[in-house]
C-alpha positions in Angstrom: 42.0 7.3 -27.1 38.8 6.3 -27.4 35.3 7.3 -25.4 32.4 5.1 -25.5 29.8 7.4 -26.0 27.2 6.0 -23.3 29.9 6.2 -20.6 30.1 10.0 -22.0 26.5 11.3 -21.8 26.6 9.6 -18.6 29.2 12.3 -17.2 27.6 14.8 -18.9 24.2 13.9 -17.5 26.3 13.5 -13.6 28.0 16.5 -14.0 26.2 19.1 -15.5 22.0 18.0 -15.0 22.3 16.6 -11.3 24.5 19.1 -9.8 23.3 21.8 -7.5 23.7 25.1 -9.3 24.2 27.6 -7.2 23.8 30.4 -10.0 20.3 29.3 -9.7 18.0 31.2 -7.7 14.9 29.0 -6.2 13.4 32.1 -4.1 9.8 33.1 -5.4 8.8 29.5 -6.7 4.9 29.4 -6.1 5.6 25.5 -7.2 7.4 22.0 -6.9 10.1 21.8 -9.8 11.4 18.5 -10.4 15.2 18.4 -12.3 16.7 15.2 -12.5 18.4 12.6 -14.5 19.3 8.8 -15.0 22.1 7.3 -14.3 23.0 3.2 -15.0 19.5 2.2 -17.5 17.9 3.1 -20.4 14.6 3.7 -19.1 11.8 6.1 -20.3 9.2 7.2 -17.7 8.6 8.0 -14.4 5.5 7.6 -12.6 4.6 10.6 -9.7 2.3 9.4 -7.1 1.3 10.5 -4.0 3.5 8.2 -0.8 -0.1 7.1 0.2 -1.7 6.4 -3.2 -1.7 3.5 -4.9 0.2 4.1 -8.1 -2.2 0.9 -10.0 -4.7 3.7 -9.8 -3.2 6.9 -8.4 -0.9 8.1 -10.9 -0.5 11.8 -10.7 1.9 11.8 -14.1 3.9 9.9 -16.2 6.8 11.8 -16.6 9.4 11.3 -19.9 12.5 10.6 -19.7 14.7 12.2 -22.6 18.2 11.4 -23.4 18.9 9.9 -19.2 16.7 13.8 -17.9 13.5 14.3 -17.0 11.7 17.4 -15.4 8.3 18.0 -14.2 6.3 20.9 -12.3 3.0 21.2 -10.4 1.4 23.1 -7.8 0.0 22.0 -4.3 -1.0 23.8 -1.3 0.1 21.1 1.1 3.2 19.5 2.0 3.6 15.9 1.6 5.4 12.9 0.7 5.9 12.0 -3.2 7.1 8.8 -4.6 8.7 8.7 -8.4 8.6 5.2 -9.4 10.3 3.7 -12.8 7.3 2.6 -14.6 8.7 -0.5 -16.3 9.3 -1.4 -12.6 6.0 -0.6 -11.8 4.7 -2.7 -14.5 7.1 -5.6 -13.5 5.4 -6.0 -10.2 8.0 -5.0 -8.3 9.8 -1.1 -7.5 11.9 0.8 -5.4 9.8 4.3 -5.3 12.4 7.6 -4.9 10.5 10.0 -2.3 10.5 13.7 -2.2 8.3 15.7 -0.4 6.3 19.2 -2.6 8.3 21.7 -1.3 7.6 25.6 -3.5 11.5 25.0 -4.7 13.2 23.3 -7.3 14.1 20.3 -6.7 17.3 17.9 -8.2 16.9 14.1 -7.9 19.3 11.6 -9.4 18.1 8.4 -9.9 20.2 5.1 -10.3 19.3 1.5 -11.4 17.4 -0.7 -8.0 20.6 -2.2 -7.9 22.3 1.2 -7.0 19.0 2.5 -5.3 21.2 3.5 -2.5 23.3 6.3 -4.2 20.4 8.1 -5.5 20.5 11.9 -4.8 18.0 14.2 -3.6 18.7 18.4 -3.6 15.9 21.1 -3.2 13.8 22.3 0.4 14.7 22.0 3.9 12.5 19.1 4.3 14.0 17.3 1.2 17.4 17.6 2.8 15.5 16.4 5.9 14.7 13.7 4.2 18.6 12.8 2.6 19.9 12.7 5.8 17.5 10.0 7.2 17.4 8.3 3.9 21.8 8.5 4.5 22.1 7.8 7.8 19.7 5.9 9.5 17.7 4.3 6.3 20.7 3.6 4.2 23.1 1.5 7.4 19.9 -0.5 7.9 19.6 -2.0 4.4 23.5 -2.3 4.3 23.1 -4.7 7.4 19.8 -6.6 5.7 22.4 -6.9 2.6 25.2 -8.6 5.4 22.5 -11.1 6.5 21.1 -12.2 3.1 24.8 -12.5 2.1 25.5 -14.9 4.6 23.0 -17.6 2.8 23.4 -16.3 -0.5 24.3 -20.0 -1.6 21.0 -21.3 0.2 18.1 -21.5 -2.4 14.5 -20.2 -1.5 12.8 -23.6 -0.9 15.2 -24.7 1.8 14.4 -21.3 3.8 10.6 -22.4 3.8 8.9 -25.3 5.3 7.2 -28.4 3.2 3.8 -27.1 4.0 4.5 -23.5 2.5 7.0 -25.2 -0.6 3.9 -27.2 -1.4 1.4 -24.1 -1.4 4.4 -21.9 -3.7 4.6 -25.2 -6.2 0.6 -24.8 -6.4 0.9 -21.0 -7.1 3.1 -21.8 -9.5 0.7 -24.0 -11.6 -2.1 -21.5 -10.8 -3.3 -20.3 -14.4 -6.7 -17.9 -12.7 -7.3 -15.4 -10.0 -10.0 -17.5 -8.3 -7.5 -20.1 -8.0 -4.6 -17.7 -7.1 -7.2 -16.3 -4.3 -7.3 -19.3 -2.3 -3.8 -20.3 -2.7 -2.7 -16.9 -1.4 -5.1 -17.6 1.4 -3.6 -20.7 2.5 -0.3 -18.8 2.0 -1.4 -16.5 4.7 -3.2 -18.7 6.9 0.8 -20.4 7.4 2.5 -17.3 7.8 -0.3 -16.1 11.0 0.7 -19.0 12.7 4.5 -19.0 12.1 4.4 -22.1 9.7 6.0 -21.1 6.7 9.8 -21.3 7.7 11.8 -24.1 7.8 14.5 -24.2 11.3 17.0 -22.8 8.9 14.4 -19.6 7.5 13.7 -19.1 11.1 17.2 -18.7 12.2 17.5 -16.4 9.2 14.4 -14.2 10.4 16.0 -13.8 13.7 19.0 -12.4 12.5 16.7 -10.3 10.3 14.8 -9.4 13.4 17.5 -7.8 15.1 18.5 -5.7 12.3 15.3 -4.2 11.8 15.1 -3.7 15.6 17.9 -1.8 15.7 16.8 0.5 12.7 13.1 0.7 14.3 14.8 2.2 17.6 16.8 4.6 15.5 13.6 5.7 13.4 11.4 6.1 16.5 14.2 8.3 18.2 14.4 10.5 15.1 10.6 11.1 15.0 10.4 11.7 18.6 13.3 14.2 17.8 12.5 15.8 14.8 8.4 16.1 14.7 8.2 17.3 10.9 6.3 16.2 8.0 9.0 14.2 7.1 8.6 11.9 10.4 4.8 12.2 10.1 5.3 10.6 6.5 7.4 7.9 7.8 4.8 7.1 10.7 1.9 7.1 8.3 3.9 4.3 5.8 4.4 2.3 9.0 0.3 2.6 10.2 -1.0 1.6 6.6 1.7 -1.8 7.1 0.5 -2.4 10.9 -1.0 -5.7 9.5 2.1 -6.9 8.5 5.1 -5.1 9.6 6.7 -5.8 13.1 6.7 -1.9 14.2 5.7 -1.8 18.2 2.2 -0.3 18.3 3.1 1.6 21.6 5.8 3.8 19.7 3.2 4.6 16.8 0.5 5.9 19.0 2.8 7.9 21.1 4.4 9.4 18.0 1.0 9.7 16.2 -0.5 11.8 19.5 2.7 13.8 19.7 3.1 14.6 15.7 -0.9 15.7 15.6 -0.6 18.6 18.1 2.3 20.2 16.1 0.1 19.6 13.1 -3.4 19.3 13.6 -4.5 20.6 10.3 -2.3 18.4 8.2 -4.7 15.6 6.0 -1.8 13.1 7.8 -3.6 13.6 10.7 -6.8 13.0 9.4 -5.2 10.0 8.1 -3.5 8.7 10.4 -6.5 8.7 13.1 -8.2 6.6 10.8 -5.9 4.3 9.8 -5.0 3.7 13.1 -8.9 3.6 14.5 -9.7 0.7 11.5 -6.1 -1.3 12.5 -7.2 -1.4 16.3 -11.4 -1.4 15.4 -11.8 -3.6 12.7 -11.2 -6.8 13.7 -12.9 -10.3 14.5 -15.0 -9.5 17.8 -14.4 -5.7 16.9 -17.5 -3.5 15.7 -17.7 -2.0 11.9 -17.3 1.4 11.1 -20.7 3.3 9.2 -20.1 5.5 5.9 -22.2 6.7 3.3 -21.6 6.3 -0.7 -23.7 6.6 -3.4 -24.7 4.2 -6.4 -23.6 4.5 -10.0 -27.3 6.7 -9.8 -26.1 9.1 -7.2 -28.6 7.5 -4.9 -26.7 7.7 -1.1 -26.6 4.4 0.9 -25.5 4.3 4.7 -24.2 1.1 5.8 -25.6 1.3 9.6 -29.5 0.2 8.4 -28.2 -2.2 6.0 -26.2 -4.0 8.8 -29.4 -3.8 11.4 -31.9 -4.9 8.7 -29.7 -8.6 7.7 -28.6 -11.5 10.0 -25.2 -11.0 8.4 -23.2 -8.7 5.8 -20.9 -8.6 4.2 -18.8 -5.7 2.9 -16.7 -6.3 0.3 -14.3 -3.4 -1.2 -13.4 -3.7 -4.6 -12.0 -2.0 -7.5 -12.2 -2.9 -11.0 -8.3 -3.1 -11.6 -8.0 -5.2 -8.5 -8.4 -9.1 -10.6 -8.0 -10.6 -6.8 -10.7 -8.5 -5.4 -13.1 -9.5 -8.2 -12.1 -13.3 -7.8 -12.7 -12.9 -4.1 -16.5 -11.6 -5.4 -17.0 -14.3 -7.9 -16.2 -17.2 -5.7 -18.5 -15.8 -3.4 -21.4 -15.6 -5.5 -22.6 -18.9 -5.3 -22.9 -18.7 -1.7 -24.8 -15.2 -2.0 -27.3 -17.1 -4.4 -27.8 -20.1 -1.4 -28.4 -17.7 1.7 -29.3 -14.7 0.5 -33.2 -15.9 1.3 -31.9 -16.5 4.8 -30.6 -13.1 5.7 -27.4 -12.6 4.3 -26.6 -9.9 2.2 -23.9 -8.1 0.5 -22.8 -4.7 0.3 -20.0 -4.0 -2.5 -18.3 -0.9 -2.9 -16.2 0.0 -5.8 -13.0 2.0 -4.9 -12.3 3.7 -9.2 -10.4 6.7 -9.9 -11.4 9.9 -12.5 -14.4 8.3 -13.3 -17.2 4.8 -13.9 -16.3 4.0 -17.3 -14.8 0.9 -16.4 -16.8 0.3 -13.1 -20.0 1.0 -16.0 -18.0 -1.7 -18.4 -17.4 -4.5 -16.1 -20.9 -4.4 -14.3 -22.8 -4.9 -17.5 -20.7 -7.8 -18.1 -20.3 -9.5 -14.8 -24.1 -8.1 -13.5 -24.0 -8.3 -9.3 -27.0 -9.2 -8.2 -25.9 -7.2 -4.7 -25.9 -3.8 -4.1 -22.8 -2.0 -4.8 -21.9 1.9 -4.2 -19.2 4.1 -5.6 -15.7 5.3 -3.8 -14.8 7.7 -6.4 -11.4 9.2 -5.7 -11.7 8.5 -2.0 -14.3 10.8 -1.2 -16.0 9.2 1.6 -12.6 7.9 2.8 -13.5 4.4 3.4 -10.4 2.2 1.9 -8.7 4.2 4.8 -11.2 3.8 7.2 -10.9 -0.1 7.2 -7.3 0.5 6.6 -6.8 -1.3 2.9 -5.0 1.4 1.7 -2.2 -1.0 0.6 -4.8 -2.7 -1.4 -7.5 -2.6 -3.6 -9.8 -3.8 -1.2 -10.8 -6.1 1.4 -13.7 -8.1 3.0 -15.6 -8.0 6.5 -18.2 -10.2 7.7 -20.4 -8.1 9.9 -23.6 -9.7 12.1 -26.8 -7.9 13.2 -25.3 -6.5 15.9 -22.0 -5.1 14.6 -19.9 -7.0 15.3 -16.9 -8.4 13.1 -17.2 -11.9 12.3 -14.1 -12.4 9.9 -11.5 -10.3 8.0 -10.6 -11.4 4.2 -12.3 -14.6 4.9 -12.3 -17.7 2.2 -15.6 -18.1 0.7 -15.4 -21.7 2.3 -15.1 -19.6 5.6 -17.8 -17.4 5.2 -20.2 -20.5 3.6 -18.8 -21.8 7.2 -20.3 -18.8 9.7 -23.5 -18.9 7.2 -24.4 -22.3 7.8 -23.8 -22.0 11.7 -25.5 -18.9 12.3 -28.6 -18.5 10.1 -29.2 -22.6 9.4 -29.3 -23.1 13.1 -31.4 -20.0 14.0 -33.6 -21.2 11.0 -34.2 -24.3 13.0 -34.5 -22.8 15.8 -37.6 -20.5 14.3 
C-alpha cells in the first residue's frame, strides 16, 4: 500500500513535534521557548506580536516555518499575552491570532488552518494551560453556537441581511479606487450602523439570535474573571476595553473586574493600561474634556497640548501614522479646510504614532509637507494612542474648543468645515 507523503510528514509532524515530552525537563528556563508545528497548510511564517500591539507596526518577529515546525525564544521580564498570527493571513486582511502568554518554560503550540482554528493546541506554564481551558471550555462552545446561528441562513446571501441604505454605501465601496474616497464611504458606513440602520428585518432577527449567544458567553467570561483573577483574565478584560467602542460587553462588569484585577496586580503595565484605556473610552467624548500630553518634534523640541488648546478657538488633534493610508486620507481631505480657517483660529495638532524609528515619517513629510504642527509617538512613549483609546487603530481625530471640551470624535471633514463655520464665522461677526 501506498502513503501519500504529505499525509505522512503530517503524522510525523502530530506525533512526534507537538507532543508533550515528558523526558523533557522545562525547570531552569530563564526564557519563553516556543516548539510548534503546522498542521493542514503549507504556510511559511509566523508573526509574534504582543495581544495589545498592532501587528501592521508591532511585529516582535517573523518566525519561519520549516518543513510544517517552527521554534522561537526570547526573554521578558513580564508576563503577558502573545499573539502568533499566520502572516499570509495577516497580509490578506484578515487572521485568527493563536495566544500564549511569556511564561520562563517551553512552550508546544500546534497550529491548524482558520478553518480548524478550534483544535489548535497549546502545552507549556500554568497560565498557558489557564488559558486552554478557557480557550476549550467557555471560548470554544461559544463560537460553536455562533457556527449554529450562521448555519441556519447559510443559503441567505449578504445583501439580503442589510438594508438598501447600507447595500447602496457597500456597492459604492466597491467602486471606491482611493483612500479619501474609501474615508468617507466608511464614514457613512458608520454613521448607519450608530443608529441601527444597516440591517434589513431579516439581519436584525439574525443579530438577535446572535445577541443571545454572545450574552450567554459574556456571562460565562465575566464569572471566570471574577473567579480566576490572573493575568490571563486581566488579558481578556484589556481585549474587551480596547473594543468598548464597538463591542456589546456591559461596562458595569468591566469596571468592577478592572478595580478588582488591579489590587491583585497593581504593578502589572495591564493596569497601567487598562486605567487609561478605560479613562479615554468614558473621557473622550463629544461634551467630554481632552486629555494633555507632551511629544516632541522630529527636532526633539517638546510640545504640550494644554497651551495649544487655550491659545486657538478650536483644535484639532489628529493621530496618525505613516502606514495608516486612512489616517493620512483623513488629513488630506482636511487640508483644504485648514488652509480656509486657519486665519480664524483653528489649528491643527498632528501626531505621528511610527515604530523603530522616522525614516518613513522623514520620507513622507518631505513629500506631502503639512503646513501644521506635528509631534512624534515613537514606540508609544508618551502613551497617547492609549490614552484616547485608538489602540485598535492607527489613529483617530478630536475636535477640541478653547475650553476643552470635545466637539466631535472621527468627524468628516464636511463635519468639521460644519462646527468651523458655526463657531468662529459667527463669533467673527460677532467681533
Amino acid at each position: 500500500m501506498k502513503i501519500n507523503p504529505l499525509i505522512l510528514i503530517l503524522i510525523v509532524c502530530t506525533f512526534f513535534s507537538c507532543n508533550n515530552d515528558s523526558n523533557e525537563k522545562n525547570t531552569g528556563l530563564d526564557k519563553t521557548v516556543l516548539k510548534g508545528c503546522v498542521i493542514g497548510r503549507d504556510s511559511d511564517t509566523l508573526l509574534l506580536v504582543k495581544s495589545i500591539g498592532d501587528a501592521r507596526s508591532e511585529t516582535i518577529a517573523k518566525i519561519p516555518i520549516y518543513n510544517w515546525e517552527f521554534y522561537y525564544e526570547f526573554k521578558t521580564d513580564t508576563i503577558e499575552a502573545y499573539d502568533l498570527i499566520f502572516k499570509e493571513e495577516h497580509d490578506d486582511g484578515g487572521w485568527m491570532p493563536m495566544r500564549f502568554f511569556s511564561e520562563k518554560d517551553t512552550i508546544r503550540i500546534t497550529l491548524h488552518s482558520m478553518e480548524e482554528f478550534s483544535e489548535n493546541k497549546l502545552i507549556g506554564g500554568k497560565l498557558n494551560f489557564e488559558y486552554s481551558y478557557f480557550f476549550n471550555n467557555i471560548s470554544k462552545p461559544y463560537q460553536k453556537n455562533l457556527d449554529k446561528v450562521y448555519k441556519m441562513f447559510d443559503s441567505i446571501s449578504y445583501d439580503k441581511m442589510n438594508s438598501r441604505a447600507y447595500n447602496r454605501v457597500v456597492k459604492k465601496l466597491k467602486s471606491s479606487n482611493t483612500h479619501e474616497q474609501n474615508v468617507v464611504i466608511y464614514k457613512e458606513m458608520n454613521d448607519l450602523k450608530k443608529n441601527n440602520l444597516h440591517r434589513s428585518d431579516l439581519g436584525k432577527q439574525i443579530d438577535s439570535l446572535v445577541d443571545i449567544a454572545q450574552n450567554k458567553y459574556l456571562i460565562s467570561k465575566y464569572n471566570y474573571i471574577k473567579k480566576n483573577p490572573s493575568i490571563v483574565s486581566y488579558s481578556l478584560l484589556i481585549d474587551d476595553i480596547m473594543g468598548l467602542e464597538y463591542n456589546k460587553v456591559p461596562k458595569e462588569k468591566v469596571i468592577l473586574a478592572l478595580n478588582d484585577l488591579k489590587k491583585v496586580y497593581p504593578n502589572h503595565p495591564y493596569t497601567k493600561l487598562g486605567e487609561n484605556l478605560w479613562i479615554g473610552y468614558t473621557e473622550l467624548k463629544s461634551g467630554g474634556q481632552y486629555i494633555n500630553f507632551s511629544a516632541p518634534d522630529i527636532n526633539g523640541i517638546s510640545y504640550e497640548l494644554k497651551p495649544i488648546v487655550e491659545a486657538n478657538d478650536i483644535v484639532l488633534l489628529d493621530l496618525w501614522a505613516t502606514w495608516c493610508g486612512p489616517c493620512i486620507a483623513r488629513s488630506r481631505l482636511i487640508r483644504p479646510i485648514y488652509e480656509k480657517y486657519k486665519d480664524k483660529g483653528f489649528e491643527i495638532l498632528g501626531v505621528a504614532g511610527e515604530h523603530k524609528n522616522l525614516d518613513a515619517y522623514s520620507e513622507f513629510m518631505a513629500k506631502e509637507q503639512w503646513p501644521w504642527l506635528n509631534l512624534i509617538e515613537l514606540d508609544k512613549k508618551n502613551k497617547i494612542w492609549e490614552k484616547y483609546n485608538v489602540m485598535n487603530g492607527g489613529g483617530g481625530m478630536f475636535l477640541i474648543d478653547k475650553s476643552g471640551e470635545i466637539l466631535a470624535v472621527d468627524p468628516s471633514a464636511e463635519e468639521v468645515e460644519a462646527i468651523l463655520k458655526e463657531k468662529l464665522e459667527t463669533n467673527t461677526l460677532k467681533v
